[in-house]
C-alpha positions in Angstrom: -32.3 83.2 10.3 -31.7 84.6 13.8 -34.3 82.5 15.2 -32.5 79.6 13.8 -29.2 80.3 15.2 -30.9 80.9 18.3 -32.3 77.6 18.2 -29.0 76.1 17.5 -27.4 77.3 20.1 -29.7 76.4 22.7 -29.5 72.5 21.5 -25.7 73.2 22.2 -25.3 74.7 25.1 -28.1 71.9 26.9 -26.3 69.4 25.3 -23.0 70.9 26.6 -24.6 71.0 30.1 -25.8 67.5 29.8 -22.5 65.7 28.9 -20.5 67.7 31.6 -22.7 66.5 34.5 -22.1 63.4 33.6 -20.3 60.8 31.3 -22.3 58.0 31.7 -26.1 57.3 32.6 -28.1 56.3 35.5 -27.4 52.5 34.5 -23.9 52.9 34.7 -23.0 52.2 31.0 -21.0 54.2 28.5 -23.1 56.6 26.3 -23.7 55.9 22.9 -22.1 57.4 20.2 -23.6 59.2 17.3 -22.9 56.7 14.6 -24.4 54.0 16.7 -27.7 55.4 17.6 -28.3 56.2 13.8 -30.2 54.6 11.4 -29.8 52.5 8.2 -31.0 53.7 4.6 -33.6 50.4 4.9 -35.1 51.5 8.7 -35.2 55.1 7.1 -37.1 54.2 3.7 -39.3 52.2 6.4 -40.7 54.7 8.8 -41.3 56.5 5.9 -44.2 54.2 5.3 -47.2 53.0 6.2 -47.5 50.3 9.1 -48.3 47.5 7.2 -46.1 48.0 4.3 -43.3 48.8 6.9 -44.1 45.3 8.4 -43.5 43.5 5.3 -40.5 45.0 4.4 -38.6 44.0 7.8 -40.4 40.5 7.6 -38.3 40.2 3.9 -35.0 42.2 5.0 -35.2 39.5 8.1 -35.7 36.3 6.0 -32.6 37.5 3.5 -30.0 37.6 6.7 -28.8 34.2 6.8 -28.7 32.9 10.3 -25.1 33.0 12.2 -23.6 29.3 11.9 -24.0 27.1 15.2 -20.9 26.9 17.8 -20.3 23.3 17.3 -18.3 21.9 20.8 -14.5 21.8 21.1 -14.5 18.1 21.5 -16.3 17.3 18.2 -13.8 19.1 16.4 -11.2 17.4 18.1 -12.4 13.8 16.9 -13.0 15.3 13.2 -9.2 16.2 13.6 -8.1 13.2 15.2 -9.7 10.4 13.2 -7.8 11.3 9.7 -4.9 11.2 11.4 -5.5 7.6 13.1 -6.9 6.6 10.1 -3.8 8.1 7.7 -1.6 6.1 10.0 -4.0 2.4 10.0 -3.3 2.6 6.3 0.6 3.2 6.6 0.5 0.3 9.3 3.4 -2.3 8.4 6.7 -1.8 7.2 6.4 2.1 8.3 8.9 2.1 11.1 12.8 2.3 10.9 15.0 -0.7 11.1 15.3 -2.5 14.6 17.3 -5.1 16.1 16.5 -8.5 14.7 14.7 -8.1 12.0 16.3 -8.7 8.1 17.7 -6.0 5.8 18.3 -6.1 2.1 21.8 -4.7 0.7 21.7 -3.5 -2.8 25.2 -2.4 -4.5 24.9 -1.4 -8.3 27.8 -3.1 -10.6 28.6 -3.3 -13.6 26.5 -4.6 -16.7 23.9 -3.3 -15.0 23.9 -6.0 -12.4 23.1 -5.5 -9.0 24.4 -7.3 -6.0 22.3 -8.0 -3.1 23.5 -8.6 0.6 21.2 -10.2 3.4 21.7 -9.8 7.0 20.2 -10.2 10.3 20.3 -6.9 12.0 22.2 -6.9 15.7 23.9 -4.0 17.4 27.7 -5.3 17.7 27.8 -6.7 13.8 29.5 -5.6 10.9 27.7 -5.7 7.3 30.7 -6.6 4.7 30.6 -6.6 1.0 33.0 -6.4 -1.7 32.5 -2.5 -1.2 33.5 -2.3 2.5 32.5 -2.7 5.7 28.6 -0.7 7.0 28.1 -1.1 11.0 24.8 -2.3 11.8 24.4 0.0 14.5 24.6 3.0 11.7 21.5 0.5 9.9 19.8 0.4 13.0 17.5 3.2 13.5 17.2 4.2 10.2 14.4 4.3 7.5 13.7 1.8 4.8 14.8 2.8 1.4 18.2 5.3 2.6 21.1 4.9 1.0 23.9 4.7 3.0 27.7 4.8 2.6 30.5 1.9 3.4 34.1 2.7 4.9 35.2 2.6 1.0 32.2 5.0 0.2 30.3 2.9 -2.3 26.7 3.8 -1.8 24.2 0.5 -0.5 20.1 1.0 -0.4 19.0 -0.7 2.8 15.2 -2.1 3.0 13.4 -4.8 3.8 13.3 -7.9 1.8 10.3 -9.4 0.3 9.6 -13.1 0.7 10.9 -14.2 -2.8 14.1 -12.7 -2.0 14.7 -14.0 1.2 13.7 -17.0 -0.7 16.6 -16.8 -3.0 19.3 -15.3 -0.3 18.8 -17.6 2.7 20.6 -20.8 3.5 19.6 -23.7 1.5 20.3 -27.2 1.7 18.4 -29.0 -1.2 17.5 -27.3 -4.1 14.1 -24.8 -3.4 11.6 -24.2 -6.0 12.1 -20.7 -7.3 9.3 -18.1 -7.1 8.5 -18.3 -10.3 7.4 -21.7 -10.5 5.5 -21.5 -6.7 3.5 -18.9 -8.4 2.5 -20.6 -10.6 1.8 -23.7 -8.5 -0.6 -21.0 -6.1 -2.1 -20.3 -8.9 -2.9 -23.6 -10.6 -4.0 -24.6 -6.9 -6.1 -21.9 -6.1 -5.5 -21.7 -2.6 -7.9 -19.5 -0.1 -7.5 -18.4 3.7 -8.3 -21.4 5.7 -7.4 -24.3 3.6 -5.1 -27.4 4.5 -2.5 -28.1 2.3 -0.4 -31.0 2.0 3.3 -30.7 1.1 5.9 -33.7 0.4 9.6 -32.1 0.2 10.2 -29.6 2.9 13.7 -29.0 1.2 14.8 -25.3 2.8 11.7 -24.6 3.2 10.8 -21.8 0.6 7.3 -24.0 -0.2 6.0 -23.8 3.2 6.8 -20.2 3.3 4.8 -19.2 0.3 2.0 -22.2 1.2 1.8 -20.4 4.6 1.0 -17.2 3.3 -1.7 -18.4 0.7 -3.7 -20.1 3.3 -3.6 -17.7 6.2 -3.8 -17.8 9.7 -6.4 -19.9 9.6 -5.5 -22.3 7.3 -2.8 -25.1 8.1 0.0 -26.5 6.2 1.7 -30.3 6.8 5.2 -30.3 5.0 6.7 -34.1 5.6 10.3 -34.4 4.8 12.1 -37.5 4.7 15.7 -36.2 5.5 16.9 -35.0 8.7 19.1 -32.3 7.9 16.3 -30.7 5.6 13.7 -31.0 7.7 15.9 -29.2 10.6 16.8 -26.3 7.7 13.6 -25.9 6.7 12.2 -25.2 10.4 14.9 -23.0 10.9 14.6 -20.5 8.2 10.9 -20.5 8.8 11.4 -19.9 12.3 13.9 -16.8 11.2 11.5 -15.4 8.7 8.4 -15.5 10.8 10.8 -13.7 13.8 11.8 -11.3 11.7 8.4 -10.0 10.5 7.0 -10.3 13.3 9.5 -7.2 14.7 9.7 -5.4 11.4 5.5 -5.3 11.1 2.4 -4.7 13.3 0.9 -7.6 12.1 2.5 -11.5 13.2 3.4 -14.1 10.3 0.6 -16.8 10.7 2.0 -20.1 12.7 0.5 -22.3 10.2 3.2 -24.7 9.1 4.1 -28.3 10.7 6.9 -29.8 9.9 7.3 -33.5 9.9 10.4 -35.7 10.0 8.7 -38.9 8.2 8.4 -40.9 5.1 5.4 -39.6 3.1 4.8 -43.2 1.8 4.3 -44.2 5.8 1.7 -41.5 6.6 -1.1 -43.3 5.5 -2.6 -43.5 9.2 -1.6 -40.4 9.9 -4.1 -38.8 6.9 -6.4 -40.9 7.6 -8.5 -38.0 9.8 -7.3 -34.9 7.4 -8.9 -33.7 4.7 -7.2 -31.9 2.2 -8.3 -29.4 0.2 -4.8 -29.1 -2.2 -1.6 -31.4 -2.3 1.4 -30.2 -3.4 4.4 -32.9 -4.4 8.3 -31.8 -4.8 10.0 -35.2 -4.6 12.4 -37.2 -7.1 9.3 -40.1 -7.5 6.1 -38.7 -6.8 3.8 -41.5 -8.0 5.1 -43.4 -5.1 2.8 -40.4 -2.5 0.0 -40.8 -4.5 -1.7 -43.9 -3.6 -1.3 -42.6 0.0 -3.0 -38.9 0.0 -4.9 -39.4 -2.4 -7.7 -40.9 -0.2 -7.3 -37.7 2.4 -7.9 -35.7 -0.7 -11.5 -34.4 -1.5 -13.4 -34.8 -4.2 -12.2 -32.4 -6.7 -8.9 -31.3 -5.1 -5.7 -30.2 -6.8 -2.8 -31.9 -7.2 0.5 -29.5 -8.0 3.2 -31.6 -9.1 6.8 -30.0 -9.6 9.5 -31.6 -11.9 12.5 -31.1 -13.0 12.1 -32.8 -16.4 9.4 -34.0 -18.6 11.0 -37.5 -18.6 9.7 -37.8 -14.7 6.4 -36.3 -16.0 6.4 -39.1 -18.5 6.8 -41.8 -15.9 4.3 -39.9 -13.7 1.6 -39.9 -16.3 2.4 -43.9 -16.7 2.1 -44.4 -13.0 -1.4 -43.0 -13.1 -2.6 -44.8 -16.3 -1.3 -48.5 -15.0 -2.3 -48.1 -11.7 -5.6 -46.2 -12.5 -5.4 -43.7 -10.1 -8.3 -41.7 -9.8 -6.7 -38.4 -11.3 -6.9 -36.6 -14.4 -4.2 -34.8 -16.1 -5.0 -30.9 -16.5 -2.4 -29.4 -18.0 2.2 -29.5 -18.1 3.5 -26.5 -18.1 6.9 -24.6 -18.3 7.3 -21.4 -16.7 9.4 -19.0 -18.4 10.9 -15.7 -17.5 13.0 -13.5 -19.8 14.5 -10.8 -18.1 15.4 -7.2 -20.6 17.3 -4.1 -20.6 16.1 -0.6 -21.9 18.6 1.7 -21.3 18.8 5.4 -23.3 21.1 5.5 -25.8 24.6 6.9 -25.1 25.0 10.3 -27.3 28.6 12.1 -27.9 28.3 15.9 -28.2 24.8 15.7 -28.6 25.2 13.3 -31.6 24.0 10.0 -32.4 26.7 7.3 -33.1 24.4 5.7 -35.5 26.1 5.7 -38.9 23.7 6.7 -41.9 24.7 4.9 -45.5 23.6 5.5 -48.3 22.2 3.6 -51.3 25.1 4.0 -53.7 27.5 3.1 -51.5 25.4 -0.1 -50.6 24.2 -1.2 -54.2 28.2 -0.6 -55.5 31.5 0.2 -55.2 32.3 4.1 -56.7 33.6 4.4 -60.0 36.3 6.9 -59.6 38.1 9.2 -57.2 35.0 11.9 -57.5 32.4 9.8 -57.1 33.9 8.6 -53.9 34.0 12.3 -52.3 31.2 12.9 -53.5 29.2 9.8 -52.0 31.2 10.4 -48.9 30.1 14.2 -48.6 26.5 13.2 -49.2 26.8 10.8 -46.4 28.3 13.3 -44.5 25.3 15.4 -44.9 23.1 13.1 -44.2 24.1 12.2 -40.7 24.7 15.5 -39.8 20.7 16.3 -40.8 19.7 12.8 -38.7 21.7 14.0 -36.0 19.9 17.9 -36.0 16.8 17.1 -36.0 17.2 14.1 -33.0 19.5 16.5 -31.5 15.7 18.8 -32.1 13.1 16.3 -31.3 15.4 15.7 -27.6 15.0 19.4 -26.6 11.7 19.6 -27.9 10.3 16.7 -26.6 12.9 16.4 -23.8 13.3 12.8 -24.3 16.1 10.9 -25.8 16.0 7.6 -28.1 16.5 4.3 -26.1 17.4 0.7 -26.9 15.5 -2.4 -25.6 17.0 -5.8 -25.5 17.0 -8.8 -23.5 19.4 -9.2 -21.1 22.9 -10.7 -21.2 22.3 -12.1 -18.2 19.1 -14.1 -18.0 18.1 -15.1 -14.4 17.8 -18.9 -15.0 18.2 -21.1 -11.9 18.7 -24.0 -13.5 19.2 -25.7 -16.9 16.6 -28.2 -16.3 12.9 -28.5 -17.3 10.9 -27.2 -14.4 7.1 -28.5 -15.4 4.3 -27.9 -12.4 2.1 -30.8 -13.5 -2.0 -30.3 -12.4 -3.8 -33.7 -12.1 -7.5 -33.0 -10.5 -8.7 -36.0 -8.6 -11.8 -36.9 -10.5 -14.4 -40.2 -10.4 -12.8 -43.3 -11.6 -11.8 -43.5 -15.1 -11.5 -47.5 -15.4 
């Protein structure tokens, strides 16, 4: 034991010696501590064996470390950051930016029956937006996101965004009669437009055809609407000109110039089709069989033919036209587009009640025979409703939902009380 202690206190007092002469080594680095220098359970279980079992176990321990991920560059991190963002924003592209200067917004005002009134304007800095709820400044529109709702001078609440095309259709000026979007849909459809095709229209009107033509065929594609009447034909330009200006600063993208307008009698343009082929024609005019016998030579073989009438008596004298003339066309199909508008509202509860009233099958089948009967019958009704209306009064917390009533509307959206029949006649060989 005392040679022990000797021995321990020789290994202190050199290493006392040692570490006052001098804190650091002859390199000029820090000394290591203790707990750096030692060594793990795995180096210890190692040296305890032999060399070429030793050599195996570091060649495992150093294939189980996983190696330290790569430093990938700043920059390529930058672009992986950078392209969702520029890609996130490609996809919001138009109609993402607030409302400037020029460019149309859409008024809705909620009244009654359900009915909504809607207000169209041009947007400019020193005008006033008026509707029967008061006065909105466009300067307070300007500036502002699509789909706010903002406040008149009488407070009534108005949602502000941009229109889409079938309700600028219906809300800008109009001179003749336009066809409705209902019926040019089904007219696009029936004619199967495609980017790039060249249409043929007879009837500018105001112009909502050549709108709806232009955007079926594309930038590509070209449209020639003839108009015989001067005061159309100038309406027509006009609210093209204002719908293509207003997109145009509302959107990234430009509306397609596509459309010409022409101030001349259809049945006089036969020279001037005589170098166009035409891959649709579209006809909305009082006598149609009188432009037949003109385009129908610029028409290729197995083009469409939309017709759009306002009764079946002019389809009648259009199908006669083609049968005693023997016009290369045959008759498709006459239809009659239809929409029915509906309202499914909840129904209206009082103190958690329905207002439904429950009968009962005595007091349907016959009248009560005396004075007990009656309260009785009456008390059993009583009952009755009072169980219907617990357990709806149940099923709405339960389920959280209430009952609702569907019906069709009041107020149907019908333009007009005439016949509209788009008429398809495909131009086929010869039937004579």
């Amino acid at each position: 034991m005392r040679a022990w202690r000797a021995l321990r206190r020789a290994a202190a007092s050199s290493s006392s010696s040692s570490s006052s002469s001098s804190s650091f080594p002859a390199e000029g680095k820090p000394r290591r501590r203790a707990w750096e220098t030692s060594l793990s359970p795995l180096e210890r279980v190692r040296r305890l064996l032999p060399p070429e079992e030793a050599a195996a176990v570091a060649r495992g321990a150093a294939a189980a470390v996983p190696e330290p991920p790569q430093a990938r560059p700043e920059k390529e991190e930058e672009v992986a950051m950078v392209a969702p963002r520029q890609a996130l924003a490609g996809a919001a592209g138009p109609r993402s930016g607030p409302f400037r200067a020029g460019e149309l917004a859409l008024a809705e005002m909620p009244r009654k029956n359900n009915w909504t009134l809607k207000v169209l304007c041009r947007l400019a800095a020193e005008a006033v937006l008026s509707s029967p709820g008061g006065f909105l400044p466009h300067r307070d529109i300007i500036g502002q996101l699509p789909g706010q709702v903002l406040r008149t001078s009488a407070g009534k609440r108005l949602l502000l965004r941009r229109p889409s095309l079938d309700e600028y259709v219906l809300l800008m000026p109009r001179g003749a009669t336009i066809a409705y979007p209902k019926d040019i849909s089904a007219l696009l459809m029936m004619m199967d437009l495609h980017p790039g095709d060249t249409v043929l229209e007879t009837g500018s009107g105001s112009g909502a055809m050549s709108l709806f033509l232009s955007r079926a065929v594309g930038p590509q594609g070209r449209v020639l609407s003839y108009e015989i009447r001067e005061d159309h034909h100038n309406l027509a330009k006009k609210n093209y000109r204002h719908w293509r200006s207003a997109w145009g600063i509302g959107h990234t993208d430009e509306w397609p110039d596509n459309v010409e307008f022409i101030l001349k009698d259809i049945s006089a343009a036969a020279a001037d089709l005589k170098s166009v082929t035409l891959d649709a024609l579209v006809l909305d005019m009082l006598d149609p069989q009188c432009a037949l016998p003109v385009v129908h030579p610029s028409l290729k073989q197995g083009g469409v033919c939309a017709v759009y009438l306002a009764n079946i008596t002019q389809v009648i004298d259009l199908l006669d036209r083609i049968r005693s003339c023997k016009l290369p066309f045959l008759c498709e199909r006459i239809i009659e587009v239809t929409h029915r508008s509906w309202s499914v509202l909840p129904a209206k509860l009082k103190h958690n009640k329905s207002s439904q009233v429950v009968g009962t099958q005595e007091n349907i089948e016959e009248p009560p025979q005396n004075e007990y009967e009656e309260i009785h019958i009456q008390d059993e009704a009583v009952l009755k409703e009072s169980e219907y209306n617990e357990s709806l009064s149940a099923a709405a917390e339960t389920n959280h939902s209430v009952p609702y009533i569907a019906r069709p509307s009041h107020w149907q959206e019908a333009h007009s009380g005439a016949l509209h029949s788009p008429l398809l006649v495909n131009q086929s060989i010869d039937l004579s």
